[in-house]
FIVO-423566 format. One record per residue (C-alpha): residue in three letters; x, y, z. Coordinates in Angstrom, 2 decimals, always signed. Layout:
BEGIN
+------+---------+---------+---------+
: type :      xx :      yy :      zz :
+------+---------+---------+---------+
:  ALA :       X :       Y :       Z :
...
+------+---------+---------+---------+
***
This chain:
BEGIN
+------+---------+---------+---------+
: type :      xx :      yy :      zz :
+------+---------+---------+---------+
:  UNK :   +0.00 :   +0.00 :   +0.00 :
:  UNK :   +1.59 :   +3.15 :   -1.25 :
:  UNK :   -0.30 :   +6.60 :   +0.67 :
:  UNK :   -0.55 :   +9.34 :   -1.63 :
:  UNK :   +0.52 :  +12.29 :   -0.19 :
:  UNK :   +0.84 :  +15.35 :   -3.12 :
:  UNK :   +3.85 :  +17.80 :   -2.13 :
:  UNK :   +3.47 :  +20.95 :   +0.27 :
:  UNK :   +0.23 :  +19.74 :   +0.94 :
:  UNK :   -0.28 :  +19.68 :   +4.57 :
:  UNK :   -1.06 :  +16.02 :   +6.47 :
:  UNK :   -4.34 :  +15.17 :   +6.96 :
:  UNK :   -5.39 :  +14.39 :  +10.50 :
:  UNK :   -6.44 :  +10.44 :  +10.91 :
:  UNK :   -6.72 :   +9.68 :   +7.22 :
:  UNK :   -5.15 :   +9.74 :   +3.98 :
:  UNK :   -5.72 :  +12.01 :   +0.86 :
:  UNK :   -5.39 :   +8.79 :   -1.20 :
:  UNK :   -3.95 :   +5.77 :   -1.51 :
:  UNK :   -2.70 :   +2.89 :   -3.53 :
:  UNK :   -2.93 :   -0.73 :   -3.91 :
:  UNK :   -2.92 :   -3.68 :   -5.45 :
:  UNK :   -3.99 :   -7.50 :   -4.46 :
:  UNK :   -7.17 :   -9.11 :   -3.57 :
:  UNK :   -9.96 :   -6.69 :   -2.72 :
:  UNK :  -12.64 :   -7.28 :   -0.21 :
:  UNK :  -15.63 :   -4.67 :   +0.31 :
:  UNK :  -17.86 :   -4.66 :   +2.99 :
:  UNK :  -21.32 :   -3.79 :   +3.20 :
:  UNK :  -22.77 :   -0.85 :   +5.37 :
:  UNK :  -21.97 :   -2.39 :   +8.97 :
:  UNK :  -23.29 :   -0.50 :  +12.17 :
:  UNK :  -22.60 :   -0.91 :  +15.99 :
:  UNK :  -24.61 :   -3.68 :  +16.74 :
:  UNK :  -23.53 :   -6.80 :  +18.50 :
:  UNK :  -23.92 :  -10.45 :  +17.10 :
:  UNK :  -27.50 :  -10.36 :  +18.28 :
:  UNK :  -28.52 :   -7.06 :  +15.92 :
:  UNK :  -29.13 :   -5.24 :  +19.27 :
:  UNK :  -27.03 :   -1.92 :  +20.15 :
:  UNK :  -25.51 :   -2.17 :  +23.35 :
:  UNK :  -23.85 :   +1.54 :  +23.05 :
:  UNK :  -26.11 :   +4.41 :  +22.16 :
:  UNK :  -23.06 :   +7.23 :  +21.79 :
:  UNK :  -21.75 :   +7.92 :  +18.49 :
:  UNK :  -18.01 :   +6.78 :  +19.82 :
:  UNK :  -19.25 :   +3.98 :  +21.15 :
:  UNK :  -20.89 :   +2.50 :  +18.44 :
:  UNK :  -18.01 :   +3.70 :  +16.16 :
:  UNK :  -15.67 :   +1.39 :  +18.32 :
:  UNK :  -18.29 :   -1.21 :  +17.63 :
:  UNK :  -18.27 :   -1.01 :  +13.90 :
:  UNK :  -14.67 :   -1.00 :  +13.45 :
:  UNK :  -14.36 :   -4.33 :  +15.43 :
:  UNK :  -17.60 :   -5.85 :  +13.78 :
:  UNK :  -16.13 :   -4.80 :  +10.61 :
:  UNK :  -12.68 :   -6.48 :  +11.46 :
:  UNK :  -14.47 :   -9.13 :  +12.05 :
:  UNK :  -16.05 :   -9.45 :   +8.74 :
:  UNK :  -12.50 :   -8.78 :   +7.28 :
:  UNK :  -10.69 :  -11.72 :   +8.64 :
:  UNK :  -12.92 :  -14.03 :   +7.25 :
:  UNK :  -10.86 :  -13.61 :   +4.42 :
:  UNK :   -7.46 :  -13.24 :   +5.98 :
:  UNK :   -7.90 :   -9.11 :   +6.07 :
:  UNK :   -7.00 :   -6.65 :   +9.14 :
:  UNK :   -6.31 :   -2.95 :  +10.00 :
:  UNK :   -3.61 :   -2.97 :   +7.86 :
:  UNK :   -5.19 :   -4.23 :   +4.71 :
:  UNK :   -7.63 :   -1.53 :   +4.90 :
:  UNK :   -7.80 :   +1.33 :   +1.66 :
:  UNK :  -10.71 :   +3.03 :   +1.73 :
:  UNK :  -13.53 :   +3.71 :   +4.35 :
:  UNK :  -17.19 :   +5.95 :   +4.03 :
:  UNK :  -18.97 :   +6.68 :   +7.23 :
:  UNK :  -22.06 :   +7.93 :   +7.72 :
:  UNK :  -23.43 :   +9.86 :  +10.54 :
:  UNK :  -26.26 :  +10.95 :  +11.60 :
:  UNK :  -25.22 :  +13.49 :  +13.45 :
:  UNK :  -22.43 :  +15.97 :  +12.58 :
:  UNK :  -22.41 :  +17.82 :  +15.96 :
:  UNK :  -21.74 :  +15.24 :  +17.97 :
:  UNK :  -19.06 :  +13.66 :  +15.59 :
:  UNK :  -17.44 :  +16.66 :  +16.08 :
:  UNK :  -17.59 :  +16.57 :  +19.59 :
:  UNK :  -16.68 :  +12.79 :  +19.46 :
:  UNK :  -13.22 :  +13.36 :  +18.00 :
:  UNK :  -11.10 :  +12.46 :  +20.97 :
:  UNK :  -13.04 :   +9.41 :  +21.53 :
:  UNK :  -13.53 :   +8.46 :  +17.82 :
:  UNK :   -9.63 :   +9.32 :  +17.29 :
:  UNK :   -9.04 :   +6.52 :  +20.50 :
:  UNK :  -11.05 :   +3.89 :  +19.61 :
:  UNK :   -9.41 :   +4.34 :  +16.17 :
:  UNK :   -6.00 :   +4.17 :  +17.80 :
:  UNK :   -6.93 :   +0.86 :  +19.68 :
:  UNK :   -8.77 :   -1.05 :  +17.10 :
:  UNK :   -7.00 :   +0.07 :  +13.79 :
:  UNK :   -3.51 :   +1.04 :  +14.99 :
:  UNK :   -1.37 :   +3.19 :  +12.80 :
:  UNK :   -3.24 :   +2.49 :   +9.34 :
:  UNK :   -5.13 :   +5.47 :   +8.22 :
:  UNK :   -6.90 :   +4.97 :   +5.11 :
:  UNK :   -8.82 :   +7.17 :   +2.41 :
:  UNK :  -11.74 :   +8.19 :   +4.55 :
:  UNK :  -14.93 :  +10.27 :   +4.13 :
:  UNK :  -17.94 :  +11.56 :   +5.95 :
:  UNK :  -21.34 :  +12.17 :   +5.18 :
:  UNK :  -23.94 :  +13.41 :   +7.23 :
:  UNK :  -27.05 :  +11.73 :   +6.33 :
:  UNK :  -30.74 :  +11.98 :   +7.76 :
:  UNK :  -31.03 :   +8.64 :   +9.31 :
:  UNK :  -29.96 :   +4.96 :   +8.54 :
:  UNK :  -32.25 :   +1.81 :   +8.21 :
:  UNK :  -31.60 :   +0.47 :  +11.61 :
:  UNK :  -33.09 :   +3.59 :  +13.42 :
:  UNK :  -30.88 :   +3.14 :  +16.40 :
:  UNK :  -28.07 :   +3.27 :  +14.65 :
:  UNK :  -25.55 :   +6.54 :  +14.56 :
:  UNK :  -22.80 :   +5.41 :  +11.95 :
:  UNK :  -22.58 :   +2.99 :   +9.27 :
:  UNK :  -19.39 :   +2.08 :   +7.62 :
:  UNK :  -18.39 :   +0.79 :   +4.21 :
:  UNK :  -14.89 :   -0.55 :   +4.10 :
:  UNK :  -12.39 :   -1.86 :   +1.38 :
:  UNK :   -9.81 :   -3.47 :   +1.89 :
:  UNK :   -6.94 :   -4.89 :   -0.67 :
:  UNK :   -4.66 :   -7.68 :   +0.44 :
:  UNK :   -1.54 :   -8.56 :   -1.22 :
:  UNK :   -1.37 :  -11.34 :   -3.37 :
:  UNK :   +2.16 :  -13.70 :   -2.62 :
+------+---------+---------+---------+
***
C-alpha cells in the first residue's frame, strides 16, 4: 500500500488524501454498531463507532484481512455535531482497534440509517496482497 501524499500539501489528520494498492480486494457492506445479536448495546456515536470497526474487522478476517489491509472507508453519521464533539473518543477507539493504518476516509452526514438506532454505518475496502 503506497499513501498518496501530493507535495506541500499539509497532512491530513487520521486519514489519507489517497492511496494505492494492489492485491485481492474485499468490500464490505454498510456495517453498524450492533452486536452479534442485531441489538445496540452503546447508544453514543463513539461507542458504536468502536463497535463497527471491530464488527467490521471481524467481517474482514474471514478472508485473511486486518487494519492494515484496509484502503478506503465511508462513514455515515447521523449526526455531525456530535461527531465533532466525538473526536477524541472516535480518534481513540481508532487508535486501539486500527492502529497506525489510516486509510482514504470520508464523511457524510445523512438523515437517518435503516436500523433507526443506529448513529454510523461504515463501508470498508480493503486490498490484500497477493504472494
Amino acid at each position: 500500500m503506497k499513501i498518496l501524499q501530493p507535495p506541500n500539501w499539509p497532512r491530513p489528520k487520521g486519514y489519507s488524501n489517497g492511496v494505492s494498492a494492489a492485491g485481492r480486494m474485499i468490500f464490505t457492506a454498510g456495517v453498524v454498531g450492533w452486536d452479534e445479536n442485531e441489538s445496540f448495546p452503546e447508544y453514543t456515536l463513539h461507542g458504536q463507532f468502536a463497535r463497527a470497526l471491530r464488527n467490521t474487522l471481524q467481517i474482514l478476517a474471514e478472508d485473511g484481512a486486518g487494519p492494515q489491509h484496509v484502503v478506503k472507508m465511508t462513514c455515515y453519521v447521523t449526526d455531525r455535531s456530535e461527531y465533532l464533539h466525538s473526536r477524541d473518543e472516535i480518534g481513540a477507539a481508532w487508535r486501539e482497534i486500527m492502529g497506525q493504518n489510516f486509510p482514504a476516509m470520508t464523511l457524510v452526514e445523512v438523515k437517518g440509517l435503516v436500523e433507526a438506532a443506529a448513529k454510523i454505518e461504515i463501508e470498508t475496502t480493503a486490498v490484500v496482497e497477493e504472494e
